[in-house]
C-alpha positions in Angstrom: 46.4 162.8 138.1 43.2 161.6 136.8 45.1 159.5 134.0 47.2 158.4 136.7 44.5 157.2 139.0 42.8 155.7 136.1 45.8 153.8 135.3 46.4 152.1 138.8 43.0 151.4 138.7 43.5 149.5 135.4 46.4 147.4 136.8 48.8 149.2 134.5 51.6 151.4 135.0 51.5 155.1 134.2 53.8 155.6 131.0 56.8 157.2 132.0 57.6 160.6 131.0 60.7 163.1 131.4 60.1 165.8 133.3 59.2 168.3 130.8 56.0 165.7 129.6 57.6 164.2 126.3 58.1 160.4 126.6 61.6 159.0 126.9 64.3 158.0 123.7 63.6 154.7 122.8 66.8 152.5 123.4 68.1 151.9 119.1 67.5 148.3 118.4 70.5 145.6 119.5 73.0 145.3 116.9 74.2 142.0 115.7 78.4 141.2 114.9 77.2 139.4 111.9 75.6 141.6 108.8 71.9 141.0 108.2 72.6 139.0 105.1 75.1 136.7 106.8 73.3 135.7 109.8 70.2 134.8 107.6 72.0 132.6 104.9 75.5 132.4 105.4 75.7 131.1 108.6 75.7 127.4 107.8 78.4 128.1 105.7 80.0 129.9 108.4 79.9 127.2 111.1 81.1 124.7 108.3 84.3 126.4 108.1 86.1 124.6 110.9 85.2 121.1 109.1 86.7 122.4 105.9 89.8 123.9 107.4 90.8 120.4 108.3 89.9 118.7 105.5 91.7 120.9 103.6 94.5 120.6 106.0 94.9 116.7 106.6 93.2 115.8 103.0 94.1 118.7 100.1 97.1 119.4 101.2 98.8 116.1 101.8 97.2 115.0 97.8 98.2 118.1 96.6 102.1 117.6 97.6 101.7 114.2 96.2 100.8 115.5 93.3 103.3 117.5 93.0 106.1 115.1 94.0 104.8 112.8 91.2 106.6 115.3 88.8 110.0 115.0 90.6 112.6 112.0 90.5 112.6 112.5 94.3 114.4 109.3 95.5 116.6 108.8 99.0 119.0 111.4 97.8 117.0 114.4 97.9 114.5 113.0 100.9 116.0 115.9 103.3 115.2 118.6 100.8 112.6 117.4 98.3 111.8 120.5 97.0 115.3 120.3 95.5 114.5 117.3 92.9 114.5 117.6 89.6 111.7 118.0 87.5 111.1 114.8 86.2 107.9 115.6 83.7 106.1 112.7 82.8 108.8 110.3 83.0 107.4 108.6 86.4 104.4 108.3 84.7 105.5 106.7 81.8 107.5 104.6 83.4 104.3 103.1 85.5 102.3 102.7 82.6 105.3 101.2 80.0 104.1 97.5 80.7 106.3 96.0 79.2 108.9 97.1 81.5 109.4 95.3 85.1 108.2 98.3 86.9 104.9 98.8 84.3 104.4 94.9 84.9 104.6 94.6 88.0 101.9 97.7 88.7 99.8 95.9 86.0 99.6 92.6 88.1 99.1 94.3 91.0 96.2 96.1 89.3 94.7 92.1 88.2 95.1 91.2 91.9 93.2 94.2 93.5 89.9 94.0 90.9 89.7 90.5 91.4 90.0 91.3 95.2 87.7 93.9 95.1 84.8 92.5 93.1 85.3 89.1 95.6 85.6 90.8 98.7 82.9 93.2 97.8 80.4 90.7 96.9 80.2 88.1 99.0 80.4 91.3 101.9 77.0 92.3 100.1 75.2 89.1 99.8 75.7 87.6 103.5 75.1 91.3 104.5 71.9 91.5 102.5 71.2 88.0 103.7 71.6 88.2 107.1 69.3 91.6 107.1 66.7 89.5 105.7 66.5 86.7 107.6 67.2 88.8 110.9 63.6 90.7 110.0 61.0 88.3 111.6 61.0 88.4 115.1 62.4 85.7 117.0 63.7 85.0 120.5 67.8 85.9 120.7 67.7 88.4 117.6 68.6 90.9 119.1 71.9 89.1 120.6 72.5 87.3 116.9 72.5 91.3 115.5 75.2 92.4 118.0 77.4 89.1 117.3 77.1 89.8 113.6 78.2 93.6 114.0 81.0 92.4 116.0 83.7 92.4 113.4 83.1 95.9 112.5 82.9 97.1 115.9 86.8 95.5 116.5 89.6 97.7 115.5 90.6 97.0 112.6 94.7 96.2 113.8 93.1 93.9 116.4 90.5 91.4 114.1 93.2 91.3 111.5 95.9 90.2 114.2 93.7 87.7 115.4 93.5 86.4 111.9 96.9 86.1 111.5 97.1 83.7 114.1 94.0 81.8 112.6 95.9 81.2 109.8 99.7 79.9 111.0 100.4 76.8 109.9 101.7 75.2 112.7 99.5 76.4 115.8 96.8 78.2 113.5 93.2 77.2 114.7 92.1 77.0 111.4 94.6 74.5 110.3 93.9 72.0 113.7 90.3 72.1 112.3 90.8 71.4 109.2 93.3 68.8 109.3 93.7 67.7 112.5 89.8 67.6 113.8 88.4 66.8 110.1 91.2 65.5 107.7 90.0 67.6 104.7 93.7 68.4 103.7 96.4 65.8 103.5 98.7 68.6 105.1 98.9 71.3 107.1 98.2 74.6 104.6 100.4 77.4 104.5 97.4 80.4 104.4 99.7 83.5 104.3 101.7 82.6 101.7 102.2 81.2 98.1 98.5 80.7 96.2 96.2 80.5 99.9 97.5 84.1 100.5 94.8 85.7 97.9 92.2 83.5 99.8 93.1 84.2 103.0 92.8 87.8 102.2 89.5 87.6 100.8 88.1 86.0 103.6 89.9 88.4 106.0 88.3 91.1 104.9 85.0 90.2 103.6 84.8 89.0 107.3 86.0 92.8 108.4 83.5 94.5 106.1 80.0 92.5 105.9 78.6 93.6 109.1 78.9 97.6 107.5 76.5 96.0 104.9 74.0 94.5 107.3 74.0 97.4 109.4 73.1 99.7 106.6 70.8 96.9 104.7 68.9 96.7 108.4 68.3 100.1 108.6 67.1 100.4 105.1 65.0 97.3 105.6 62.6 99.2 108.4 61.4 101.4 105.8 59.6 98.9 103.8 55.7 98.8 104.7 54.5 95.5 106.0 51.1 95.6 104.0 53.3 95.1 101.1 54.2 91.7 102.3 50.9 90.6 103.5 49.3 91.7 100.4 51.6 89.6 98.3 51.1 86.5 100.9 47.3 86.9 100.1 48.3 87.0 96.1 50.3 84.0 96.3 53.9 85.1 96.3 56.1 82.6 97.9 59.5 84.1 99.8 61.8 84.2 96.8 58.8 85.9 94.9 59.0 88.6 97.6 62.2 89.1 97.6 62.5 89.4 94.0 60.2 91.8 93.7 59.5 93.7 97.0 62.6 93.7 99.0 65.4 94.0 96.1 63.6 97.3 94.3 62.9 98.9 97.4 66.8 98.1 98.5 67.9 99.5 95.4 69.1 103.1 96.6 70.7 102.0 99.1 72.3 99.4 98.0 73.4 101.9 94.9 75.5 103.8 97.7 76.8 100.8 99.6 78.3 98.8 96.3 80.2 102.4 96.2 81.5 103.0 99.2 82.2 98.9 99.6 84.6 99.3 96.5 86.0 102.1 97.3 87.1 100.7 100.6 88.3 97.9 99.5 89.7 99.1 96.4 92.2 101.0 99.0 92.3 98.7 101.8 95.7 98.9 103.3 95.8 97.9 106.8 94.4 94.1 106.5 97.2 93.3 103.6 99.6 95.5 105.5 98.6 93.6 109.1 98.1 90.6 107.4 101.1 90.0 105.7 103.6 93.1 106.4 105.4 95.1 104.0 105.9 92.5 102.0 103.1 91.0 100.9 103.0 87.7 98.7 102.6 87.7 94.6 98.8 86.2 94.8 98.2 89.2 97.3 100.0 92.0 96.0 96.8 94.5 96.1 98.0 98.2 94.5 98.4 99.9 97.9 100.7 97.7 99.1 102.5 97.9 95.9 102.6 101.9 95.8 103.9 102.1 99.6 106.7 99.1 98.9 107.1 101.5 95.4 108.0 104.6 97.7 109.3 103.1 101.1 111.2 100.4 100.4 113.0 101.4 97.5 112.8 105.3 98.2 111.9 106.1 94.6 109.0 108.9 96.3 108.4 110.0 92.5 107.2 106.7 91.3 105.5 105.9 93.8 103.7 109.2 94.1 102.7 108.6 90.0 101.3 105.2 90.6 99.4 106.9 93.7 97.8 109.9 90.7 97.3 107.2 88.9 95.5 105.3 90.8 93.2 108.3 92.3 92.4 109.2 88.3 90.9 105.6 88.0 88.8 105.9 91.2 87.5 108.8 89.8 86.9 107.8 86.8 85.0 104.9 88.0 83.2 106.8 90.6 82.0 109.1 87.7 81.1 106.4 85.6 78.9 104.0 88.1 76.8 107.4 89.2 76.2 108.3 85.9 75.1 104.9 85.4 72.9 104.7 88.3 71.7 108.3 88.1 70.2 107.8 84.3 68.9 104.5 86.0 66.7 106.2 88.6 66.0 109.0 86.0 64.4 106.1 83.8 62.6 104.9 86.8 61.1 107.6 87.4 60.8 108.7 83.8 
């Protein structure tokens, strides 16, 4: 009783005890459903696994049966069963890469036409992106409005900006064409722009028009994380703009833009819907980029074997290139830093 009393007197409660005076069980500690060694470091992994199970789903998979088909003469005849084809070996691949066959010289132009796409379309996207991020970094009445007109392009979807090109560029009732030589007279006649020659520039300008904006965007961001004292102490030595530029804004852009050059020619390396929008299945000589050569390859002459070689073929090169231009750049910042 006293302990009781003194207890109450405390503010405490009495410790509870059974009724022969030893103190109650205590409860066992709560069990988890995941094992101790899961639930400290395998759990990431664990929540991760949805993500993978797709990408294995809509991305493995689907390369994985392409692969394989690339092995098969699988043509129209054998579409309803392709698993009955026969084994064609190498032969689809030989047959790409024989250029001095039709089939090898045609993939091999097609080839020319999508680097000299790529390394156009890829870097004029960079320079006005990279230009545009720099001028748009002083602060001036109407920036912010000037940013969300330049990020307009990438914000449309991608069937809709190219659609509207295609109109831009008819011949007859193309807006570009009633400015051009109607308003200003620059041509002597009206220019056909989706095909002959003008198709390779119209393509171009299509999608470096589609894809700049990514690079201001990312060029922006990237841009924020350069101190101002670094500018105001090369003001105070005497740098002029370009000099600041040069050597200020370019090295401190240099990760960045290490990334974006990659994904930018990767993009466009495989760029399929403006060509495809553009011009449809059928795309002119001067625009014939390599995926609309592999899908005209497979769909319109149902030959799913050769097609599905060139397609290997041409994800071995984007590897290959991918390996290449990080090695490059990783021994670069390694020397940096070195």
């Amino acid at each position: 009783m006293t302990t009781t009393a003194q207890h109450e007197a405390a503010g405490t409660a009495a410790p509870s005890t059974s009724p022969s005076g030893a103190p109650p069980p205590s409860r066992p500690p709560r069990r988890s459903f995941l094992p101790d060694r899961i639930r400290r470091g395998g759990l990431p992994y664990l929540l991760l696994l949805p993500a993978l199970a797709l990408e294995l789903l809509i991305h493995i998979v689907p390369m994985v049966i392409g692969i394989a088909m690339s092995f098969k003469q699988l043509t129209h005849e054998y579409i309803r069963n392709w698993g009955a084809a026969p084994w064609a070996g190498l032969d689809n691949f030989r047959v790409a890469v024989d250029f001095d066959a039709p089939v090898g010289r045609a993939l091999l132009h097609s080839f020319a036409v999508t680097c000299a796409f790529t390394v156009l379309a890829v870097g004029l996207a960079w320079l006005l992106g990279v230009t545009a991020a720099i001028l748009m970094q002083d602060r001036f009445r109407g920036r912010g409005l000037l940013r969300a007109l330049f990020l307009t392009p990438y914000a449309l979807p991608v069937y809709t900006a190219v659609i509207t090109w295609s109109f831009l560029l008819q011949r007859d009732n193309g807006l570009v064409n009633h400015v051009l030589h109607d308003q200003l007279g620059l041509t002597g006649t009206a220019t056909f722009w989706l095909v002959g020659d003008n198709s390779f520039t119209a393509l171009v300008v299509t999608s470096v028009w589609r894809t700049w904006p990514f690079a201001f965007l990312m060029l922006t961001a990237a841009l924020q994380n350069i101190p101002q004292e670094s500018y105001e102490a090369a003001q105070l030595d005497g740098a002029g703009i370009w000099k600041q530029i040069r050597h200020i804004t370019l090295p401190a852009l240099r990760p960045v833009n290490q990334v974006l050059v990659l994904v930018l020619f990767l993009w466009t390396f495989n760029d399929f819907n403006v060509p495809f929008v553009l011009f449809g299945k059928s795309a002119p000589e001067a625009a014939d980029l390599i995926s609309i050569h592999i899908y005209q390859a497979s769909f319109e002459t149902w030959n799913f074997g050769s097609g599905s070689a060139m397609s290997v073929l041409l994800l071995l090169f984007l590897l290959v290139v991918t390996a290449a231009y990080l090695l490059v750049t990783g021994r670069g910042r390694r020397g940096e830093h070195g």
